[in-house]
RONUVEX-364373 format. One record per residue: y, x, z of N, C-alpha, C, O, CB in turn. Coordinates in steps of 0.1 Angstrom, whole numbers, plus 5000, padded with zeros to 4 digits. Glycine has a CB too. Example, Ala and Ser with C-alpha at 12.3 -4.5 7.8 and 13.67 -1.06 7.14 Angstrom:
494351325078495551235078496751325078496751425085495551135090497851285071498951375071500051295079501151345080499451415057
//
This chain:
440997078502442297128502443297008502442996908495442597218490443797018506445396888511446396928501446797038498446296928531446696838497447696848484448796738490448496628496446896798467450196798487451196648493451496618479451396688469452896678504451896498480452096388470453996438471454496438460451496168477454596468478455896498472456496668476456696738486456896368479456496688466456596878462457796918469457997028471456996928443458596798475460196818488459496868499460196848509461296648495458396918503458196948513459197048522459497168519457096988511459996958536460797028542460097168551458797188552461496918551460697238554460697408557459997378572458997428577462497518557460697268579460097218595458397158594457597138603461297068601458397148585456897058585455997188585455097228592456396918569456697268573455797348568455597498582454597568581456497408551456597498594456797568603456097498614455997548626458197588604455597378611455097308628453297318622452297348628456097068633453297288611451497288607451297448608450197478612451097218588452197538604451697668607451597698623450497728630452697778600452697678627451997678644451097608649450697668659452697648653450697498647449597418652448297508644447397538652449897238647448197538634447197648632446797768638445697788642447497688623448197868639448197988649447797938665446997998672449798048650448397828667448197758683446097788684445497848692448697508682445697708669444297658672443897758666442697738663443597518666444197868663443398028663443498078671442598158672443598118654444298078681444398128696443698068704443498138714445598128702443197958705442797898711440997938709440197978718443397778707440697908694439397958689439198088693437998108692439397948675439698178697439498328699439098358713438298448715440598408696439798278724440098288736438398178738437498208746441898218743438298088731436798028737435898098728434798048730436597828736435698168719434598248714434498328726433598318734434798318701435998438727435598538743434998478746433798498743436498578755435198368755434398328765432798278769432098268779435098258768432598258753430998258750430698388749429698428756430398188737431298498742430598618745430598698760430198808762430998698736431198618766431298658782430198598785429398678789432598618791429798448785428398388789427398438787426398428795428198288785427198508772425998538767425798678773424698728774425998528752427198738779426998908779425798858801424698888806429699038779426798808805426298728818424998668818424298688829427098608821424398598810423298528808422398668805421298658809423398398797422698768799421998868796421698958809420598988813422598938786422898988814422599048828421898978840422099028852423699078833420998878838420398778843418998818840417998798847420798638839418998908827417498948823417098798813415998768811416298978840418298718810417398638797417798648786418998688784417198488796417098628776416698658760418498618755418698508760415198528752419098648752419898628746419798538733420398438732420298718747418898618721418398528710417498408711417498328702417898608702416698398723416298288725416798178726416498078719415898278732418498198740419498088742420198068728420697958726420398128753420298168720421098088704420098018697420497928690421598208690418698038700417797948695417797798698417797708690416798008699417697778710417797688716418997558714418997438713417797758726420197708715421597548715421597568701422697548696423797558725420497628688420797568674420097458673420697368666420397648664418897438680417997308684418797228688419097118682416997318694419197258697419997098703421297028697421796918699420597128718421697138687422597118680422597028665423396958660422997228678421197058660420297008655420096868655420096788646419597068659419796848671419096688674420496658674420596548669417996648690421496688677422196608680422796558666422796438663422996658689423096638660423396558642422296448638422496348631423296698627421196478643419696368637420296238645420096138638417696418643420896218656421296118663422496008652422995908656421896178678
//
């Protein structure tokens, strides 16, 4: 949690970090859709759907071990 060191926090700061939030929850929602559009596509392909979450958890995986 972020704590400010001076309790004057102006009304503009506190109005631009809330939009830059709302901005990056809109943003986050619109690219989730769009994985559940991939996965709904990748399904109509006839492949495993839980396999491919298997998979990019692996790779996701190696990639933190790096």
């Amino acid at each position: 949690m972020t704590t400010f060191s001076n309790q004057n926090v102006s009304a503009g700061l506190i109005k631009q970090v809330v939009s830059q939030i709302e901005n990056l929850e809109e943003k986050k929602s619109e690219i989730l859709s769009d994985i559940k559009d991939v996965f709904s596509e990748a399904k109509s392909h006839g492949l495993d759907v839980g396999i491919l979450r298997k998979i990019i958890k692996v790779r996701k995986m190696k990639d933190e071990d790096d």
